[in-house]
C-alpha positions as CSV (number, residue, x, y, z in Angstrom):
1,X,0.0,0.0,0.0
2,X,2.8,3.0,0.8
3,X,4.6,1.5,-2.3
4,X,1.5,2.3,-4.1
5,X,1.1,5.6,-2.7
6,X,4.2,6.6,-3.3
7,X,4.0,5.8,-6.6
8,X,1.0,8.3,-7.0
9,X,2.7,10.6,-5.1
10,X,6.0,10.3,-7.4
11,X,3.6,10.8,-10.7
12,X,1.9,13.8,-9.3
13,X,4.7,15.8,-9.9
14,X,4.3,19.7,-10.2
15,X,1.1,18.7,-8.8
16,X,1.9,17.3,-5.0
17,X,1.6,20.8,-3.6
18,X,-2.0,20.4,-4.3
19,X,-1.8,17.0,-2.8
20,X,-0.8,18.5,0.2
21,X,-3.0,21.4,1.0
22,X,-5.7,18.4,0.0
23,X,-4.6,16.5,2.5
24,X,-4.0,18.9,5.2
25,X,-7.6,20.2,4.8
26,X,-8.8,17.0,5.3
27,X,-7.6,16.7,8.2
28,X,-8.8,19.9,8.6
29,X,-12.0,18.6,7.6
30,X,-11.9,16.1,10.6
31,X,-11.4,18.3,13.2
32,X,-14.5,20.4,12.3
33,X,-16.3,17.2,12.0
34,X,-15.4,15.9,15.4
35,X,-17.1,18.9,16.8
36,X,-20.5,16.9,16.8
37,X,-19.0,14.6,18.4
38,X,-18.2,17.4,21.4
39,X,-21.6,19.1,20.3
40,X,-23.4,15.4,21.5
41,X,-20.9,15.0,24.5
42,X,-22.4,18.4,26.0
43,X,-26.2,17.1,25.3
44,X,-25.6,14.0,26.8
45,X,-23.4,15.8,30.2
46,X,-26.0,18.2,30.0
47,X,-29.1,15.8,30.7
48,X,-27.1,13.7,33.4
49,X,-25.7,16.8,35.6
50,X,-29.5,18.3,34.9
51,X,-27.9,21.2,33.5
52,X,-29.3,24.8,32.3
53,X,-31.2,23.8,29.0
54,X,-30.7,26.9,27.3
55,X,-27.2,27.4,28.4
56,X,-26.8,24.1,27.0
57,X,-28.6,24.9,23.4
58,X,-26.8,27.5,22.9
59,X,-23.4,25.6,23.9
60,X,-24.4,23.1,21.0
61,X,-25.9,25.5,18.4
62,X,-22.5,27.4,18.6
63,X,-20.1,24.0,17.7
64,X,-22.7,23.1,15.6
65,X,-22.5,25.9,14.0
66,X,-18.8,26.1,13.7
67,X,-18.7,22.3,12.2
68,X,-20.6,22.7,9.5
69,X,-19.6,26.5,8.4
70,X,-16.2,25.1,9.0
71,X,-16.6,21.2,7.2
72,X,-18.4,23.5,4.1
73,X,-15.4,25.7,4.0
74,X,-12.7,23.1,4.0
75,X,-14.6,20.3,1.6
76,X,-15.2,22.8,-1.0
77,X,-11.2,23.9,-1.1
78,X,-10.3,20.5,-0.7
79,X,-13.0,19.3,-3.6
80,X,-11.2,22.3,-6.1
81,X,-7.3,20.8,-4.7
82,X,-8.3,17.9,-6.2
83,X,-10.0,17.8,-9.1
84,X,-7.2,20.6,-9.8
85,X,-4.7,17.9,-9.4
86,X,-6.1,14.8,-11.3
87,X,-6.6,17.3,-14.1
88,X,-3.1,18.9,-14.6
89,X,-1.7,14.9,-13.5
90,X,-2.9,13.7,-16.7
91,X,-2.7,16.7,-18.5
92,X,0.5,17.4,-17.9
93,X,1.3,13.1,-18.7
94,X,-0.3,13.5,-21.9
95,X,1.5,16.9,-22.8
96,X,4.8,14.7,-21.8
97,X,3.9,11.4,-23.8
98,X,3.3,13.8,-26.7
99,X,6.9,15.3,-26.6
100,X,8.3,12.0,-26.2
101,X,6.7,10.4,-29.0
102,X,8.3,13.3,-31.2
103,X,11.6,11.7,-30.5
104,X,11.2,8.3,-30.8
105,X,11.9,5.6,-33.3
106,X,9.5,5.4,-36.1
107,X,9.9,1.9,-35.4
108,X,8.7,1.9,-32.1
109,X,5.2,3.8,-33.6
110,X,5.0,0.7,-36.3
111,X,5.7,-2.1,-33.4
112,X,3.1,-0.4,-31.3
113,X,-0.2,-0.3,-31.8
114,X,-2.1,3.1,-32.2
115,X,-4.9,1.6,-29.9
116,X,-2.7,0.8,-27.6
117,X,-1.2,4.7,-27.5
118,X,-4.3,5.9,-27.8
119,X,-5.4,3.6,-24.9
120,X,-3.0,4.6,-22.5
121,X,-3.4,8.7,-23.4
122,X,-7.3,8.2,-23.2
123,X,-8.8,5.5,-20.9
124,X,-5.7,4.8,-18.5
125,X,-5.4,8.5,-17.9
126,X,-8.7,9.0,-18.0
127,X,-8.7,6.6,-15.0
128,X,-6.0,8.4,-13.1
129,X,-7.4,11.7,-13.9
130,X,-10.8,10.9,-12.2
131,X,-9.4,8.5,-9.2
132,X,-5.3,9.1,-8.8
133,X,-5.6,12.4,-6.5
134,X,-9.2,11.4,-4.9
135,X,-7.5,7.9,-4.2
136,X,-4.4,9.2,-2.2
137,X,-5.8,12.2,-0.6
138,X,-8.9,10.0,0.9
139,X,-6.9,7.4,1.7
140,X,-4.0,9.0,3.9
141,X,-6.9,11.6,5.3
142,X,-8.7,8.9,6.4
143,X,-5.6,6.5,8.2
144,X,-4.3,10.1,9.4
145,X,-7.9,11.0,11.1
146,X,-8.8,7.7,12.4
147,X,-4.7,7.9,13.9
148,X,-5.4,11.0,15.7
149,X,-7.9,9.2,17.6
150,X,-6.2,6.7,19.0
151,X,-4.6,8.6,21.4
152,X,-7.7,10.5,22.4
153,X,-9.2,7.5,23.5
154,X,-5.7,5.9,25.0
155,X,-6.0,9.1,27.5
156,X,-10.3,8.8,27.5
157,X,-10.7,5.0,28.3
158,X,-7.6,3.6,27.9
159,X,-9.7,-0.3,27.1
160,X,-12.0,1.6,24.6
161,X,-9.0,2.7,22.9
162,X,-7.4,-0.6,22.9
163,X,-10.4,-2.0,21.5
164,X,-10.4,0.4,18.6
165,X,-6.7,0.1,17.4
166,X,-7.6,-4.1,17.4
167,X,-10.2,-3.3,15.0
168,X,-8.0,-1.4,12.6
169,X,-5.4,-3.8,12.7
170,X,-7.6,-6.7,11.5
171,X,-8.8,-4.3,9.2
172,X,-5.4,-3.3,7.6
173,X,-4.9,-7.3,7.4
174,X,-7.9,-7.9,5.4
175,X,-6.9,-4.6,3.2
176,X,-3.6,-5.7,2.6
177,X,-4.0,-8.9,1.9
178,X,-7.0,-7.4,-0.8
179,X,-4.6,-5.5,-2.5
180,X,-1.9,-8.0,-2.8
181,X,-4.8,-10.4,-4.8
182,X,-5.5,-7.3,-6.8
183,X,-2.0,-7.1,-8.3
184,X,-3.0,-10.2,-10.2
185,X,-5.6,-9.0,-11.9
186,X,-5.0,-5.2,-12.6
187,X,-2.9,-5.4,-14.9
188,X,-5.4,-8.2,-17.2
189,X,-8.0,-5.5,-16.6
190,X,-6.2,-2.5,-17.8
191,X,-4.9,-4.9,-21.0
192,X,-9.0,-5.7,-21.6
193,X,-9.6,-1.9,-21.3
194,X,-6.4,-1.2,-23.6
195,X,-7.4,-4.0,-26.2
196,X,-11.0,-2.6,-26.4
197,X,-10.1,1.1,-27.2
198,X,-7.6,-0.7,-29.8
199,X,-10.6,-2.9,-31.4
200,X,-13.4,0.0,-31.4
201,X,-10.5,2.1,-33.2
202,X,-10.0,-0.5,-35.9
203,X,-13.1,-0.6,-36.6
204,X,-13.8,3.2,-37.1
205,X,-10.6,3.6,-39.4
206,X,-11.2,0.5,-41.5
207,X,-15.2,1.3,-42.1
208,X,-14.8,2.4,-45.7
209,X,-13.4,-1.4,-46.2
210,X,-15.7,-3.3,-44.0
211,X,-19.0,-1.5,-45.9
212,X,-17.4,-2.0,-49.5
213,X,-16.6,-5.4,-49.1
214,X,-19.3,-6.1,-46.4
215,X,-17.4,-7.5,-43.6
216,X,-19.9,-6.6,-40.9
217,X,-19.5,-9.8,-39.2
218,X,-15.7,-10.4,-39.2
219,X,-15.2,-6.8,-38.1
220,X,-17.7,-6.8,-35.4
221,X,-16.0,-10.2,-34.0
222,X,-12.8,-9.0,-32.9
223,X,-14.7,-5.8,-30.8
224,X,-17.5,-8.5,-29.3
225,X,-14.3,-10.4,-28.4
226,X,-12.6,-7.1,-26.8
227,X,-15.9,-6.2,-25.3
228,X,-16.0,-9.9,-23.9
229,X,-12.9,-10.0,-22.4
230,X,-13.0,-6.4,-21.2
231,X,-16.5,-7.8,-19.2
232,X,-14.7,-10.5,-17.7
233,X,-11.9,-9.1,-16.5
234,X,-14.3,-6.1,-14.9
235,X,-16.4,-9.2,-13.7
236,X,-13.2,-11.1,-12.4
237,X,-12.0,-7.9,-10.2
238,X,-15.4,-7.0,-8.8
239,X,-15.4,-10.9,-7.7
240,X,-12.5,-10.7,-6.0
241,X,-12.7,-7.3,-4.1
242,X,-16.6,-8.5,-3.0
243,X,-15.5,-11.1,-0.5
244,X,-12.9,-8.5,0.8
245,X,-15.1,-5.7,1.5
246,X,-17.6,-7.7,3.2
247,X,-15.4,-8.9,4.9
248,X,-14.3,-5.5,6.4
249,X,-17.2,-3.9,6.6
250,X,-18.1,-6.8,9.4
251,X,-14.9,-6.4,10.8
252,X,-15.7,-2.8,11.4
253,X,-19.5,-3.6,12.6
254,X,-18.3,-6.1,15.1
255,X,-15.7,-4.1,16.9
256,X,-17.9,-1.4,16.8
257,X,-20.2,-3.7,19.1
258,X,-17.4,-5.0,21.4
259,X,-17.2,-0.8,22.1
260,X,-21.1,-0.8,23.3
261,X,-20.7,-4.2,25.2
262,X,-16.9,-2.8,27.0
263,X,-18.4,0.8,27.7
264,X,-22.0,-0.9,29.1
265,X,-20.1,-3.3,31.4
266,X,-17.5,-0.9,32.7
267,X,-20.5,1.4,33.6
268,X,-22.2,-1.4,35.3
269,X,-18.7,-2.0,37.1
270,X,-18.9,0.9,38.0
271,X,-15.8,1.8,36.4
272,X,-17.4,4.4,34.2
273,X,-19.6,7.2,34.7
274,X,-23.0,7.9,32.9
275,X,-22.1,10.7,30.7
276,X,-18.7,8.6,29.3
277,X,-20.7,5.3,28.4
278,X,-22.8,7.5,26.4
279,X,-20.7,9.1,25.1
280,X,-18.7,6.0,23.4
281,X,-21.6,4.1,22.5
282,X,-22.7,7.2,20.7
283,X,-19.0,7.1,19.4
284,X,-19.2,3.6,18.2
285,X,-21.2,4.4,15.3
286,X,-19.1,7.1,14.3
287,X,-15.6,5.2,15.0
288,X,-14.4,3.8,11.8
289,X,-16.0,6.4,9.1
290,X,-13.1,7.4,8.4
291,X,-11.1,4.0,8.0
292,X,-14.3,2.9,5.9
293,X,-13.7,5.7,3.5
294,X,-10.0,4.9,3.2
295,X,-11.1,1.3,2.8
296,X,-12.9,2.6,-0.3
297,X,-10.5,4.3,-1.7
298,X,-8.1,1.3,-1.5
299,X,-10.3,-0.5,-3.7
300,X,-8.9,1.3,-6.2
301,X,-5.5,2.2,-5.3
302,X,-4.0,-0.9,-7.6
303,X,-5.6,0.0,-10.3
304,X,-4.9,3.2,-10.6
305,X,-1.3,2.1,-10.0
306,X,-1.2,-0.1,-13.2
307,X,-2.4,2.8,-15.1
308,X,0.1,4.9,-13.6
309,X,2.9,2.0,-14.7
310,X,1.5,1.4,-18.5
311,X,1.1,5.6,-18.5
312,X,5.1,5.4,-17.8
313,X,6.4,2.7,-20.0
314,X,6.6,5.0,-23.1
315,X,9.0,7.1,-20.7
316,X,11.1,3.8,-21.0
317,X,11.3,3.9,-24.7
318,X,14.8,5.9,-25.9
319,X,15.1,8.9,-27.5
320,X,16.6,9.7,-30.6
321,X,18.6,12.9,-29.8
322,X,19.4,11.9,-26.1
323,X,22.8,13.0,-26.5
324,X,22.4,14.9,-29.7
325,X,24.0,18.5,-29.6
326,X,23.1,21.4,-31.7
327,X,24.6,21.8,-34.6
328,X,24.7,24.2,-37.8
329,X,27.0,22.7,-40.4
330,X,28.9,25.1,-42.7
331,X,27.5,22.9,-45.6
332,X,24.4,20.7,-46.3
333,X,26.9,17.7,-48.5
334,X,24.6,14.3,-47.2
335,X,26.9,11.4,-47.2
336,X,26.1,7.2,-47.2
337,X,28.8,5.6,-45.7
338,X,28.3,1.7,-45.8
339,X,24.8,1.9,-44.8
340,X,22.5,-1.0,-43.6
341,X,19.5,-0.8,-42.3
342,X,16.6,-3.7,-41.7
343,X,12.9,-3.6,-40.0
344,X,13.1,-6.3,-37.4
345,X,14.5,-9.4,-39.4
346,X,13.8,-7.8,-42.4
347,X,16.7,-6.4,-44.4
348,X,16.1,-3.7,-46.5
349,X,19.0,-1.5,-47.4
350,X,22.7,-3.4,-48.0
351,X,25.9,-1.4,-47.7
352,X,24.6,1.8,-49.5
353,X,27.2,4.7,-49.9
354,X,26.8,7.5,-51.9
355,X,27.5,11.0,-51.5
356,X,24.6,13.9,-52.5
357,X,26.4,17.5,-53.0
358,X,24.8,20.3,-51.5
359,X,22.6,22.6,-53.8
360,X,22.2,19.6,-56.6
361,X,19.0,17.7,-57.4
362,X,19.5,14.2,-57.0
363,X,16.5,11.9,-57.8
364,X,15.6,8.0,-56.3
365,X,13.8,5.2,-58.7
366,X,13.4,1.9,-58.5
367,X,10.8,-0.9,-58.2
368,X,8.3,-0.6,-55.3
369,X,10.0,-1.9,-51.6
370,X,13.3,-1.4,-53.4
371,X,14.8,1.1,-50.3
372,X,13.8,4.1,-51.4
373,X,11.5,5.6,-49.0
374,X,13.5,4.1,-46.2
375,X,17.0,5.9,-47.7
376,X,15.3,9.0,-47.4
377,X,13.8,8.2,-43.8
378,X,16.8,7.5,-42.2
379,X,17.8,11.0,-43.4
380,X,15.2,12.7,-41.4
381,X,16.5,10.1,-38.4
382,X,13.2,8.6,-38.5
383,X,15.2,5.2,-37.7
384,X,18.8,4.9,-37.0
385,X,20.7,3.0,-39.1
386,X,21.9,-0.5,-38.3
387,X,25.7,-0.4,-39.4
388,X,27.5,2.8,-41.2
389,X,26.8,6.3,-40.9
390,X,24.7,9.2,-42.1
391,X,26.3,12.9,-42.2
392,X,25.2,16.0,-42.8
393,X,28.1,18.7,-43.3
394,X,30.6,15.9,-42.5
395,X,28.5,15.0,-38.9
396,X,26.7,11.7,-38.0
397,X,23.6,12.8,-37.3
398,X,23.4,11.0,-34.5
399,X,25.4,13.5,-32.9
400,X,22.7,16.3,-33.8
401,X,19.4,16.9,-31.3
402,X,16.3,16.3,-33.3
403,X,15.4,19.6,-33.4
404,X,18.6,20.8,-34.9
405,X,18.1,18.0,-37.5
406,X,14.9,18.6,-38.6
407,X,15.2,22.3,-39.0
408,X,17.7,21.8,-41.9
409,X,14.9,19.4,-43.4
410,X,11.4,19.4,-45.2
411,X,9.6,16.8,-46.1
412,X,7.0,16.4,-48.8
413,X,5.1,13.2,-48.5
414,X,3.0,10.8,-51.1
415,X,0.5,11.1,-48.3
416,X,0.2,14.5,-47.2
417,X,-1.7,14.8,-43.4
418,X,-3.8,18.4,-42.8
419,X,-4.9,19.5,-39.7
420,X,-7.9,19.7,-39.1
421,X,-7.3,23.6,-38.5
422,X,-7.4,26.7,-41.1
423,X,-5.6,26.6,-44.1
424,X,-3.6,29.4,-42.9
425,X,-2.4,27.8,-39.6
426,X,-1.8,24.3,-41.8
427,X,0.9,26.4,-44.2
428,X,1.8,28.4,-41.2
429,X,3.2,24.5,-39.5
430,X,6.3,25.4,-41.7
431,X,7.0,28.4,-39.2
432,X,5.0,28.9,-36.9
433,X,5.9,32.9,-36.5
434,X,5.5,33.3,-40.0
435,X,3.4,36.4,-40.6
436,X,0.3,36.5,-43.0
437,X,1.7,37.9,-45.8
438,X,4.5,35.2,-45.7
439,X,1.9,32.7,-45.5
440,X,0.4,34.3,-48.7
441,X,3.7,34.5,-50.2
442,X,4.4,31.1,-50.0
443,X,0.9,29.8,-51.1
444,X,1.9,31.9,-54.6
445,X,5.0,30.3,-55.2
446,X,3.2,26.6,-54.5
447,X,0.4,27.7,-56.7
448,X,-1.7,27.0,-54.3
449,X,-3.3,30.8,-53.9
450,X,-5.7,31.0,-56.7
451,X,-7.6,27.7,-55.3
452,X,-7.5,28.9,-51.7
453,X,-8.8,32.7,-52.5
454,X,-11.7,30.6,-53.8
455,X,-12.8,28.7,-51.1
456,X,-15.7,29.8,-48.8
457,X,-13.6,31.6,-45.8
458,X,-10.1,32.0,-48.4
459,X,-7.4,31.3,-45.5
460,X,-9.7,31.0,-42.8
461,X,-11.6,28.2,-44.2
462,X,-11.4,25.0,-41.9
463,X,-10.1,21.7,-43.7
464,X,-11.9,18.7,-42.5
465,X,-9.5,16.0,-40.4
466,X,-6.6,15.1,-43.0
467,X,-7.8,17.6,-45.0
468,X,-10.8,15.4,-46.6
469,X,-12.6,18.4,-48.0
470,X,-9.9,19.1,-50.3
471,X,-8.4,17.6,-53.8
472,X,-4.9,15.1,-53.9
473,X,-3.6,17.9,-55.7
474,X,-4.6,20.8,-53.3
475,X,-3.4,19.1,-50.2
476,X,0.2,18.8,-52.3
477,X,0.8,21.9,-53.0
478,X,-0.4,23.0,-49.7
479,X,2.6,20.7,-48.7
480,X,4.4,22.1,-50.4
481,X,3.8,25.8,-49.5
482,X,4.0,24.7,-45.4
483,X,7.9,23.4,-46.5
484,X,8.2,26.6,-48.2
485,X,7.6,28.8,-45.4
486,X,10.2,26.4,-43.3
487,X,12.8,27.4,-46.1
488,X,14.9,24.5,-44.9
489,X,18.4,23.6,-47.1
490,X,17.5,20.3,-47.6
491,X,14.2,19.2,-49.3
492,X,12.9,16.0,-49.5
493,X,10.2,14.8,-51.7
494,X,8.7,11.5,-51.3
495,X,6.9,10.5,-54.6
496,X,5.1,14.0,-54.3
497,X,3.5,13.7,-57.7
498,X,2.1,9.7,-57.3
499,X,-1.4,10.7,-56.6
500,X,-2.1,13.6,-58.7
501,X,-3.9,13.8,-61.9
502,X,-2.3,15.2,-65.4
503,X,-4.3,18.1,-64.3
504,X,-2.9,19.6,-61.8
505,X,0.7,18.4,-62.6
506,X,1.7,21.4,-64.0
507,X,1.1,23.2,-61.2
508,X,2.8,21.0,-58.8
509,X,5.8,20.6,-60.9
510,X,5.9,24.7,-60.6
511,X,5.6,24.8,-57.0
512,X,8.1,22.4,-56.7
513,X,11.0,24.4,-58.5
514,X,9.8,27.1,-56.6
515,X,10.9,25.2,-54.0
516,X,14.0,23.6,-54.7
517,X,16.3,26.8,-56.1
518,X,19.3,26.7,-54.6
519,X,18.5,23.5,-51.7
520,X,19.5,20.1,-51.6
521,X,16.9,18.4,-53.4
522,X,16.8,14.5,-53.0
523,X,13.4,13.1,-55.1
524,X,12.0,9.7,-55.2
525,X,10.6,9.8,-58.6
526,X,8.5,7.5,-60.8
527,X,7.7,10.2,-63.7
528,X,9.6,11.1,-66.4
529,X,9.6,15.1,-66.1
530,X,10.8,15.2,-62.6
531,X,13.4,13.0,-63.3
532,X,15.3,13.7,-66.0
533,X,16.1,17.4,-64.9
534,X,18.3,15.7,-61.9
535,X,22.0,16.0,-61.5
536,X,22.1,12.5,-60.5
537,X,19.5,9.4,-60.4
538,X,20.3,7.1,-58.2
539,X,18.5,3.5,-58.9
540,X,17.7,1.6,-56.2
541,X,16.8,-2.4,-56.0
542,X,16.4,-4.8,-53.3
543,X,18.2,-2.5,-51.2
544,X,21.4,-1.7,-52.9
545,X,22.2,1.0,-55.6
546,X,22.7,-0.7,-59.2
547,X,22.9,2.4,-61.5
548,X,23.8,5.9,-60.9
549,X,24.2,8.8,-63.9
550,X,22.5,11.7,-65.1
551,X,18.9,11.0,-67.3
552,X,21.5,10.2,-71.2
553,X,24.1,8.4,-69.2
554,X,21.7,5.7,-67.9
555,X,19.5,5.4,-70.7
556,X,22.8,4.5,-72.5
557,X,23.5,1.9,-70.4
558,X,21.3,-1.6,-70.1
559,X,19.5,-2.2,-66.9
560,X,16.6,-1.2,-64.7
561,X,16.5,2.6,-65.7
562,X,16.0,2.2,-69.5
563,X,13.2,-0.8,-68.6
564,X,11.6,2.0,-66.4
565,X,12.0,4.6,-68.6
566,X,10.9,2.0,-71.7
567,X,8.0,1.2,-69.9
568,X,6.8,4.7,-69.4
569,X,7.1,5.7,-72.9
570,X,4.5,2.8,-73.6
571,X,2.0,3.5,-70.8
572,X,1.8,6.8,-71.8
573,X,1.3,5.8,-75.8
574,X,-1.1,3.3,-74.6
575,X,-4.6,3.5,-75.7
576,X,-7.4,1.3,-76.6
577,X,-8.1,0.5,-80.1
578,X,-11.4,-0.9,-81.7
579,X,-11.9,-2.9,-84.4
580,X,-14.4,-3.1,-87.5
């Protein structure tokens, strides 16, 4: 139980002064309440000793008064400490897991699910948000009240007292031995809770698929299964803390009976007076409150500590730029020494080396899984290679921060995400204190400008999540405009043309040169017009590079470039023919 504790406590963080003045008021809190207690010792002393009954009244209507102007007072500060607290704890957690996962292996985002991410910044926090800070603070307020008694009834009736500490210590018994059953199961709950966020998410993202091809039923097997197990490990938990609470709440019932049998027979031993054996039969009903609502709050104190552990096991996971230092190369050269890199047991680049000049255009093809995308990945550090190295103005860039990395690089990608956000603030990710007219000045030179000034709201118009409201094309050169405004040296585009129509090509193709004037361009490429421009083509199969040359060299030469090449020239001449 401390270990658990302190494992809240250690989590709270920034957050434990909260925790404190929590705590302190409840104790706080305790003391005002124990004023009916005094409020009914003064009745009772009152009606033995036949005392003055308004004298008395207005004895009681005073305390009275105090204890619940003072409990009011104290429970509503308390109430704001902590809500205050489990808020900013998992804020503050999700804030952190965010940060961290902008630093870590790409790798580590493929090999773990985004249910299971999404479980632990959603329904584990969720848990501690709502029990973490209500758990601890009830918990040591209620040992620490039901403490301070002790010794008030040591020095009142010492066997009363004696009595009363014998009742917490079977009940601490039956607690801990609760919670040491509970660390079984916790964590099979909290995997059942994690599994089902992962399953209802599946199913949302994959719902295009499951209504075109009508899997209703094989999709909506694996969430009944989640929402199966997810019941039975709930089910599991509540039948084993069941047995244990019962259990205490007897415990607490029968000691609180041996109180009224010990105070009635030392009265009629004559070893109490009137006035005292009324007073702790009247305090027999009142004795373990608070125990019973640290007993409650115990309940829950494992599993908030399992979602407190699963919360910090991303915090495990290394960062990239741990040791990283920033750096600002006197050139942008990019250089492939020996280079091999595999996913898991899957080898995909072999002993690449190749150097890329600053301010040149160098352009990527080959066959589809080749090593292309990866090459230009592990640029960005979005793995670390496996053997060799990777410089940047004649540094590993391992030995950069992330931060000092990326800001020499943009990124184009085949897929091109949008916020959910205004067009403006989506360009504006380039540099984020980019004024409005560089925002507009970089949507000209992407060509992206005219389209927007059309739209409903022009800049201000609001693009739906991943930008689903707009064209393949108009999400590009959006792209394209955002890595504008960064104005990085290097520029990387990742087959920024595969998914947009002859249309719009043009445009792209414009936006793109606007672009790349005087950067390091590297360009995986499958069409013709943005290839044969480059300084160099690098081809690229089963993870090694076969050819390199400029566009004429390799088309003189017999291999996989002229096949390409060959086999664009046809697709493009291709067209149907009918006969008479």
């Amino acid at each position: 139980m401390i270990d658990a504790l302190r494992n809240i406590w250690a989590f709270a963080g920034t957050e434990r002064k909260n925790l404190n003045r929590s705590v302190l008021l409840g104790v706080l809190y305790a003391v005002f309440h124990a004023l009916q207690i005094a409020a009914i010792y003064v009745v009772l002393k009152g009606l033995v000793e036949n005392t003055d009954g308004l004298e008395v009244a207005e004895q009681v209507l005073i305390i009275l008064a105090v204890s619940i102007a003072g409990r009011a007072v104290v429970e509503y500060v308390s109430q704001l400490q902590r809500v205050h607290a489990g808020y900013f704890m998992a804020a503050n957690k999700r804030i952190a897991i965010g940060d961290r996962l902008k630093h870590v292996p790409m790798g580590y985002l493929n090999d773990t699910s985004l249910g299971r991410i999404t479980g632990i910044a959603t329904t584990v926090l969720g848990d501690v948000e709502a029990t973490a800070s209500m758990v601890l603070v009830l918990t040591l307020t209620g040992f620490l009240n039901t403490l301070i008694l002790i010794p008030m009834l040591l020095i009142f009736e010492w066997h009363i007292g004696m009595i009363f500490m014998a009742g917490i210590a079977v009940y601490l018994f039956i607690t801990t031995v609760m919670e040491q059953k509970s660390r079984r199961l916790s964590p099979k709950r909290q995997r059942a809770q994690a599994d089902l966020v992962a399953a209802v998410l599946e199913q949302l993202q994959g719902m295009p698929v499951i209504k075109a091809f009508h899997l209703t039923g094989r999709s909506d097997g694996r969430m009944y299964a989640a929402l199966a197990e997810s019941e039975r490990a709930n089910l599991a938990m509540e039948r084993l803390f069941t047995p244990y609470v019962i259990a205490q709440e007897v415990t607490l019932r029968l000691f609180s009976i041996l109180i009224i049998a010990a105070s009635l027979y030392a009265y009629l031993n004559g070893t109490m007076i009137l006035p005292d054996t009324l007073m702790c039969i009247v305090f027999s009903f009142i004795a373990y409150t608070q125990l019973e609502s640290a007993g409650s709050a115990l309940a829950l104190l494992r599993v908030v500590c399992v979602s407190i552990d699963e919360a910090n096991e991303i915090d495990a996971v290394p960062q990239l730029d741990e040791d990283g230092q920033d750096i600002f190369p006197a050139n942008h050269d990019i250089v492939f020494d020996h280079v091999t890199f595999s996913y898991g047991t899957n080898p995909v680049l072999r002993d690449i080396s190749v150097r890329i000049p600053q301010r040149s255009l160098t352009a990527i093809v080959g066959p589809s899984g080749s090593g292309k995308t990866t090459m230009c990945h592990l640029i960005a550090r979005f793995w670390d290679v496996d053997a060799g190295m990777i410089s940047i103005g004649g540094r590993d860039i391992r030995e950069y921060t992330l931060a000092s990395l990326m800001s020499m690089i943009s990124i184009v990608f085949q897929r091109v995400y949008l916020f959910r956000d205004t067009i403006e603030n989506n360009i504006r990710f380039g540099r984020p204190t980019a004024s409005h007219a560089e925002v507009i000045e970089a949507a000209r030179k992407a060509a992206c400008h005219d389209f927007i000034m059309q739209l409903p709201d022009g800049y201000n118009t609001v693009v739906g999540e991943g930008g689903a409201t707009l064209s393949g094309g108009e999400k590009q050169r959006i792209s394209i405009a955002r890595a504008i405004l960064k104005d990085a040296p290097i520029i990387i585009f990742d087959e920024a043309t595969a998914n947009v129509d002859p249309e719009n090509e043009d445009r792209l193709q414009q936006a793109m040169e606007a672009l790349t004037k005087d950067k390091t361009v590297i360009m995986i490429a499958h069409r013709l017009n943005t290839v044969r421009n480059a300084a160099r083509i690098l081809v690229v199969a089963d993870g090694e590079i076969v050819q390199r040359g400029t566009h004429e060299e390799l088309l003189c030469e017999t291999g996989i470039y002229a096949d390409f090449i060959a086999a664009r020239k046809r697709a493009v001449g291709w067209k149907i023919t009918s006969s008479v």
